[in-house]
Structures are given as C-alpha cells and as structure tokens.
N, CA and C atoms as an extended XYZ file, in Angstrom:
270
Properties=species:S:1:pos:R:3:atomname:S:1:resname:S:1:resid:I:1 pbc="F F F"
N         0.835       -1.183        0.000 N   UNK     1
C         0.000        0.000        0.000 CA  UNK     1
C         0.874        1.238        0.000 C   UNK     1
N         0.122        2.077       -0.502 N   UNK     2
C         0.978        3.692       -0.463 CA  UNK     2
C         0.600        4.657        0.404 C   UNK     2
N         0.403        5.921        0.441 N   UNK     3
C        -0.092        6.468        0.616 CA  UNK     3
C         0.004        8.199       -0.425 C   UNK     3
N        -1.665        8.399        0.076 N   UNK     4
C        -1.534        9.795       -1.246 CA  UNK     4
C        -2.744       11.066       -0.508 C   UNK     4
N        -2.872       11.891       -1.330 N   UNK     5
C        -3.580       12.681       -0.593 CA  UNK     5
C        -4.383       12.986       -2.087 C   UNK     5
N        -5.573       13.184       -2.224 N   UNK     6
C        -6.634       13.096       -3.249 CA  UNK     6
C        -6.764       14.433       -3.361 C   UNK     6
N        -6.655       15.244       -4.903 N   UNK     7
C        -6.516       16.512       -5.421 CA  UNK     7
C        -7.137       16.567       -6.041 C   UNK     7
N        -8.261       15.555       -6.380 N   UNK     8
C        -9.491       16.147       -7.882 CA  UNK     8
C       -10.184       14.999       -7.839 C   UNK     8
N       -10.701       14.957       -8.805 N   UNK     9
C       -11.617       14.045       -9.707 CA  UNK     9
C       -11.158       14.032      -11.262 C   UNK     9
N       -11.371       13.274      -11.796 N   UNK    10
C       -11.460       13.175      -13.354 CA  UNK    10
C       -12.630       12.155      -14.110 C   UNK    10
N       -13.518       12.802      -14.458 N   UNK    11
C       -14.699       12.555      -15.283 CA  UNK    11
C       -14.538       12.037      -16.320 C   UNK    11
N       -15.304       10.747      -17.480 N   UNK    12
C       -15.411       10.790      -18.461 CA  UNK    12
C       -16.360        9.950      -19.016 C   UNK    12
N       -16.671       10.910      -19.799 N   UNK    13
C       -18.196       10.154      -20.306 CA  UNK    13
C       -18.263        8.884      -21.291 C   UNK    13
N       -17.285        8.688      -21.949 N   UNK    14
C       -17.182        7.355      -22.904 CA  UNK    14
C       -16.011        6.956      -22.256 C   UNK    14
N       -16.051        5.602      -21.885 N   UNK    15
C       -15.175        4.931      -21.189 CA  UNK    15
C       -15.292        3.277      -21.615 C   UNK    15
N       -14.175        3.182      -21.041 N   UNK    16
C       -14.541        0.932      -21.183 CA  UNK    16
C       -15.774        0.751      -20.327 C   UNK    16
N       -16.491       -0.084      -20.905 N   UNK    17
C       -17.604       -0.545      -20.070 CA  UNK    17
C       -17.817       -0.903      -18.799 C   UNK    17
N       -16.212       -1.908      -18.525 N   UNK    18
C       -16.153       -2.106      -17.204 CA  UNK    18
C       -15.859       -1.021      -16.100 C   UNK    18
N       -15.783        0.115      -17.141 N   UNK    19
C       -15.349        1.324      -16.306 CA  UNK    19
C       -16.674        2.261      -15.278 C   UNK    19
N       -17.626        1.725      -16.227 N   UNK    20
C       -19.031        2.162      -15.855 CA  UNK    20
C       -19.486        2.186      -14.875 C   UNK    20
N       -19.939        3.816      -14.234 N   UNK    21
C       -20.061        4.139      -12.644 CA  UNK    21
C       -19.100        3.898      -11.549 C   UNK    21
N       -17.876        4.092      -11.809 N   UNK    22
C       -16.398        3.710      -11.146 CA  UNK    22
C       -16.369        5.216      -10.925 C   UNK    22
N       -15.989        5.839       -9.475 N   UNK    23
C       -15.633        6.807       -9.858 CA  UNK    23
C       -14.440        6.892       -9.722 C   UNK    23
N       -13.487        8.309      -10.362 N   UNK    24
C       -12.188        8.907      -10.503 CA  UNK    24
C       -11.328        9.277       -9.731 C   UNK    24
N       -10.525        9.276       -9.588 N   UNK    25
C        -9.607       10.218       -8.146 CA  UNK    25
C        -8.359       10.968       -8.489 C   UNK    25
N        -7.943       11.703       -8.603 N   UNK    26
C        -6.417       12.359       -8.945 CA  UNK    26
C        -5.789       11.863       -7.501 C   UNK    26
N        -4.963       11.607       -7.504 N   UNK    27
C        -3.886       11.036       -5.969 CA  UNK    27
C        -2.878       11.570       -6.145 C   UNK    27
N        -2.454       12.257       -4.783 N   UNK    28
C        -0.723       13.105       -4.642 CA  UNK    28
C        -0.266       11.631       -3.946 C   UNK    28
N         0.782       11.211       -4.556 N   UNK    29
C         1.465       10.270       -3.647 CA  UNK    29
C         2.254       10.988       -2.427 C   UNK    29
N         2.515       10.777       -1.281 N   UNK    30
C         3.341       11.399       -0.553 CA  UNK    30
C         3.982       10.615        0.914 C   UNK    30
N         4.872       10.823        1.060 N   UNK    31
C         5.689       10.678        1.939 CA  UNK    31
C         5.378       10.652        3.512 C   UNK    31
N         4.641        9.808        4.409 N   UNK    32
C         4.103        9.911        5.522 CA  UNK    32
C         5.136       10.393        6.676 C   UNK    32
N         6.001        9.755        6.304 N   UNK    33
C         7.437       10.617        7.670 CA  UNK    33
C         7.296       11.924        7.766 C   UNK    33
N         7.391       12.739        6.454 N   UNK    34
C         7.195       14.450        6.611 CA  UNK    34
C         5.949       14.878        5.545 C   UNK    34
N         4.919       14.164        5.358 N   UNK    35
C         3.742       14.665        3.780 CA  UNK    35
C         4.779       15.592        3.155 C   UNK    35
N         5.635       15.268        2.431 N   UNK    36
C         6.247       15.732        1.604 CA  UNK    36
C         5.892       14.740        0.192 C   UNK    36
N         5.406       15.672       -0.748 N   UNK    37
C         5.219       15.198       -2.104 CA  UNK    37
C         5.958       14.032       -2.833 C   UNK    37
N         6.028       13.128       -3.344 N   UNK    38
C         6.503       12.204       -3.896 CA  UNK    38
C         5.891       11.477       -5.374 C   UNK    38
N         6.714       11.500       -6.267 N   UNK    39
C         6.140       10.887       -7.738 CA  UNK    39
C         5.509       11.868       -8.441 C   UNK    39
N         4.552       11.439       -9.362 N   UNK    40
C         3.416       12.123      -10.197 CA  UNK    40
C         2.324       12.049       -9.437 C   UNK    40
N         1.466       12.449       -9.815 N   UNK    41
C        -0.127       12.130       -9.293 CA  UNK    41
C        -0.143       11.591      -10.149 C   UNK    41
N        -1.106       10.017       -9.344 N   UNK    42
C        -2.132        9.203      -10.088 CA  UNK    42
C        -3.386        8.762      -10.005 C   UNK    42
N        -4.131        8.777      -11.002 N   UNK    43
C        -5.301        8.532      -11.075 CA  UNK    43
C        -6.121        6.729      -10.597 C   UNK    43
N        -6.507        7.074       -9.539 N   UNK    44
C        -7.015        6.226       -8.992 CA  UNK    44
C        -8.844        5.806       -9.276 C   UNK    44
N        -9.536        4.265       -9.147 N   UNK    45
C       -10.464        4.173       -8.762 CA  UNK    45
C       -10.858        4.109       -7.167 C   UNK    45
N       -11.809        4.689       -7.244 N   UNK    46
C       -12.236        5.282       -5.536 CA  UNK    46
C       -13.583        4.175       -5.268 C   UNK    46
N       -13.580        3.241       -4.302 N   UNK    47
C       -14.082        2.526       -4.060 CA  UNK    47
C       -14.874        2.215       -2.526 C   UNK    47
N       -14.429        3.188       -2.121 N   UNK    48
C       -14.847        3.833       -0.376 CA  UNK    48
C       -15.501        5.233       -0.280 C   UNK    48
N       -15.085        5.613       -1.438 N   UNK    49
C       -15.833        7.457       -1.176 CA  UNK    49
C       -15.475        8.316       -0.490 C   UNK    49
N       -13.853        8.227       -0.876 N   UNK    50
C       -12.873        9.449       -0.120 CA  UNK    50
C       -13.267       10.182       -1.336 C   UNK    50
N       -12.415       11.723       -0.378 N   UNK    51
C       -12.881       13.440       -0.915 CA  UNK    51
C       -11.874       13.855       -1.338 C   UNK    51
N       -12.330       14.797       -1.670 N   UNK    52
C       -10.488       15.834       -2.004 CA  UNK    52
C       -10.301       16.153       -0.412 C   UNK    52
N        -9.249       16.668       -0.574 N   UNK    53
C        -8.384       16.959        0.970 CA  UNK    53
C        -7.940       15.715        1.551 C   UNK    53
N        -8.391       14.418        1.702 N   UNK    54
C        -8.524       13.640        2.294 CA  UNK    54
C        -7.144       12.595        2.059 C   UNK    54
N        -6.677       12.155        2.675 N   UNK    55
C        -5.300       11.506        3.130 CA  UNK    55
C        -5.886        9.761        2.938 C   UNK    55
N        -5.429        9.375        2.149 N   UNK    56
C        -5.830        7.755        1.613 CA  UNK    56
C        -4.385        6.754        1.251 C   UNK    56
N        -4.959        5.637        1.684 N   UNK    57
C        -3.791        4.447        1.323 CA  UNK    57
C        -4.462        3.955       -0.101 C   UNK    57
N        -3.770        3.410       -1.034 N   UNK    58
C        -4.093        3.420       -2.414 CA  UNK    58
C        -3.141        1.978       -2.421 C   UNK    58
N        -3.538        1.013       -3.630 N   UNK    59
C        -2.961        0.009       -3.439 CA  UNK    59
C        -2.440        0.029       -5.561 C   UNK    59
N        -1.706       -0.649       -6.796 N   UNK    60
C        -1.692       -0.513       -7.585 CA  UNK    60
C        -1.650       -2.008       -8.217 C   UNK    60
N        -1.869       -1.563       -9.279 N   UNK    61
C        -1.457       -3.251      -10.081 CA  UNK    61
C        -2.619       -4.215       -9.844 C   UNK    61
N        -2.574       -5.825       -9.708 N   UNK    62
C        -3.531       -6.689       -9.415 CA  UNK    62
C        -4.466       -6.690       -8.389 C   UNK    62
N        -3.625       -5.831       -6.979 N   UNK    63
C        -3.918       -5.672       -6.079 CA  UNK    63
C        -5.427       -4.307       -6.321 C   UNK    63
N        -5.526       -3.275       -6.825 N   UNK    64
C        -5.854       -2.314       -7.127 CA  UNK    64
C        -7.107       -3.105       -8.237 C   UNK    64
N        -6.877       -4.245       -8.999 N   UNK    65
C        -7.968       -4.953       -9.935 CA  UNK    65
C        -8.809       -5.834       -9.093 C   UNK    65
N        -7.902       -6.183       -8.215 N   UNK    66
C        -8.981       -7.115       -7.065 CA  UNK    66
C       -10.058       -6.135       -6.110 C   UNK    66
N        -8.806       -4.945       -5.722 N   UNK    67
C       -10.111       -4.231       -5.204 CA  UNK    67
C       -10.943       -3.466       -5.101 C   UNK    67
N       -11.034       -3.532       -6.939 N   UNK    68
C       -12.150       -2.538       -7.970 CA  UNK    68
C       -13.617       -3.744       -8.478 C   UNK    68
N       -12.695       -5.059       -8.235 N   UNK    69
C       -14.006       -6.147       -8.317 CA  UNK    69
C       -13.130       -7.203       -9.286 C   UNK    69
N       -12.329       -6.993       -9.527 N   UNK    70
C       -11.765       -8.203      -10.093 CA  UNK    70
C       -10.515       -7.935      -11.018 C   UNK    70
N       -10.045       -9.267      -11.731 N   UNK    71
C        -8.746       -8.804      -12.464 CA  UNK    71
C        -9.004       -8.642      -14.212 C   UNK    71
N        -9.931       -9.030      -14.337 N   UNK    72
C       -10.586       -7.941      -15.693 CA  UNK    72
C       -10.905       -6.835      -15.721 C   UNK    72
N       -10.961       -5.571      -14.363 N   UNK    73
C       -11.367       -4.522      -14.778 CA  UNK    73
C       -10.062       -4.190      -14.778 C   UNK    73
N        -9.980       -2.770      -15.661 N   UNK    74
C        -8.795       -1.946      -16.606 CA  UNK    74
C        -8.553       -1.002      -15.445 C   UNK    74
N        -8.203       -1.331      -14.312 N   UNK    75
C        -7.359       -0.041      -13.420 CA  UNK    75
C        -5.911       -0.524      -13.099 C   UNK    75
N        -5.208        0.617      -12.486 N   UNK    76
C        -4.089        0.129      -12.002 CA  UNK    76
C        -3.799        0.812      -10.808 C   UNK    76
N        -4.585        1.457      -10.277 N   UNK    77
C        -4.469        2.314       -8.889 CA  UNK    77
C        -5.876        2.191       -8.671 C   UNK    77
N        -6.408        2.003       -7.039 N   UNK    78
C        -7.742        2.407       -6.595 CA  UNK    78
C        -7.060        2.439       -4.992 C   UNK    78
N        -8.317        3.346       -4.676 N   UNK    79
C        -8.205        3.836       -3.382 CA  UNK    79
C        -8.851        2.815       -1.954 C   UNK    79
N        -8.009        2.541       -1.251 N   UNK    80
C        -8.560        1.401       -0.557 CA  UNK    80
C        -9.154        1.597        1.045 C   UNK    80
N        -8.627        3.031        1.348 N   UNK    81
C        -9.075        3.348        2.688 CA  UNK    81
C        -8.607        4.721        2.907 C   UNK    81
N        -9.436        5.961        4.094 N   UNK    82
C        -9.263        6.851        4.160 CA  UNK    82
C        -7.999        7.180        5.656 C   UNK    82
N        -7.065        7.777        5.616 N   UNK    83
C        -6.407        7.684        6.876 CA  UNK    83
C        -6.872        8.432        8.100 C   UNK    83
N        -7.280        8.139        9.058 N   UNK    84
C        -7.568        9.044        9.860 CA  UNK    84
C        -6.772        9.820       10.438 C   UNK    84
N        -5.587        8.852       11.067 N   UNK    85
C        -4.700        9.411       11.679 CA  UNK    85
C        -3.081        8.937       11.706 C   UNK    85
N        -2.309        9.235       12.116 N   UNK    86
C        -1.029        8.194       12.018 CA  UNK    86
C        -0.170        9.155       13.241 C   UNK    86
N         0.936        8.152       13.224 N   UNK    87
C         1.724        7.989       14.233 CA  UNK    87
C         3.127        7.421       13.738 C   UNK    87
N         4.021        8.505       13.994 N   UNK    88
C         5.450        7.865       13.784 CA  UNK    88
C         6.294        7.943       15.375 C   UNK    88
N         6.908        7.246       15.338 N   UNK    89
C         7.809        6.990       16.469 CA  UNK    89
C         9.492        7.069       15.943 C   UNK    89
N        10.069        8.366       16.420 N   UNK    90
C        11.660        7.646       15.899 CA  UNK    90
C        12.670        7.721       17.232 C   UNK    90
C-alpha cells in the first residue's frame, strides 16, 4: 500500500464498459514521515468514497484490480481506505 492525498476528480463520459459508474480520483502520492510530495499524481479508482483533501492508502497493479471487483477490470491504482490518523515513532 501507499499512501496519497486526493486533489481532484477526473470525469469521463465514454469509457470501457467495465469502467461504468467507477468513480475517478487524482492522488498526490506522498511521503508519511514528513507529507512531503513524492512521484506524479495518479489517477485512482475510488471505491470507499474518499474526498479531495482527504489523506488515503491506495494500493496498484492486481492488487488495485482485485479491489475494484476483479482482475478484468482496466485499473491500475484504486483507493482502498481513508487515513484518519497516524503515528510515527523515531
């Protein structure tokens, strides 16, 4: 799992079928030691009904197809839980 912080949405009206009523997510990947920015943003399926602002663990690849509903649908990032809170210890 990663973690990212959700900056948008992205809409689209003709899509793969299996894409149908999935919604969108823009994701800041970032760095939990200091939320310092990390990577590109990626576009995630949102499967819990996190917001913008909102601080989420995101999973990619097979993992991310299993937990959009299976390994035929066409994602490679979805959002798997919202963070409430965290805790580092050093």
């Amino acid at each position: 799992m990663k973690t990212g912080k959700v900056i948008g949405n992205i809409w689209a009206t003709r899509k793969e079928e299996r894409l149908s009523g999935m919604k969108l997510l823009i994701v800041q990947p970032f760095n939990p030691a200091d939320d310092t920015e990390i990577e590109f943003p990626v576009i995630a399926s949102d499967i819990i009904g996190a917001g913008i602002g909102e601080k989420v663990l995101y999973v990619n690849g097979s993992s991310a197809r299993a937990a959009a509903g299976g390994q035929e649908i066409p994602v490679d990032a979805a959002v798997v839980a919202i963070i409430d809170d965290q805790e580092i210890i050093r």
